[in-house]
N, C-alpha and C positions, 0 to 999 in steps of 0.2 A: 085408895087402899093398897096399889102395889106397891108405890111410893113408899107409902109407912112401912111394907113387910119391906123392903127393899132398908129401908134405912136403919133397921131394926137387925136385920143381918150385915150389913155392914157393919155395925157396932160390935155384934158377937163374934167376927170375924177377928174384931182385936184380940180377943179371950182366947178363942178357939179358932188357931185356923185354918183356911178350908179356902181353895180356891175360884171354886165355882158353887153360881145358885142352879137347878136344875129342877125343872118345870115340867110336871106330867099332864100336859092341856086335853084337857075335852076335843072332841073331833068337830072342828072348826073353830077353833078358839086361839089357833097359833098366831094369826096374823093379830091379833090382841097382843100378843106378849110382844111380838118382831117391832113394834111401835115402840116399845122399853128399851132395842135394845138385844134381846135373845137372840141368840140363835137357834135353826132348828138342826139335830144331831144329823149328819151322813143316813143311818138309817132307819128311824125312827122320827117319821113327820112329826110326831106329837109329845117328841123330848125334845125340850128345848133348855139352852143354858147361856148364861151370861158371866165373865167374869168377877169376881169382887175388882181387879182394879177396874176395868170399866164404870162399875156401879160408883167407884170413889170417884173415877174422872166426870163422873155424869154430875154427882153433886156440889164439885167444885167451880163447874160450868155457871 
C-alpha cells in the first residue's frame, strides 16, 4: 500500500510540484516508514519525510 501511495505521488509530483512526501506516524510506527526510506524530522520523532527524488531513484532501482 505505501508503494501505491508513493507511486501515485510521484506521478502528481509531475503536475504539481512539491518536493517532499511528509508523514505524520502513529507512536511506534516510524521504524515502518525508515524501511521506505523516510526520514525522521530533527524534532519531531513522528514526522517523517522522504524526498520525491529519492522516491524516483527508489523506482528506478
Amino acid at each position: 500500500m505505501v508503494v501505491d501511495v508513493l507511486e501515485r505521488l510521484l506521478d502528481a509530483s509531475d503536475s504539481v510540484a512539491f518536493p517532499l512526501i511528509v508523514v505524520d506516524a502513529k507512536d511506534g510506527v516510524a521504524e515502518f516508514y525508515e524501511k521506505f526510506g523516510f526520514l525522521t524530522l530533527l524534532d519531531e520523532d513522528n514526522k517523517l519525510f522522504i524526498t520525491i527524488d529519492s522516491v524516483r531513484k527508489s523506482f528506478k532501482d
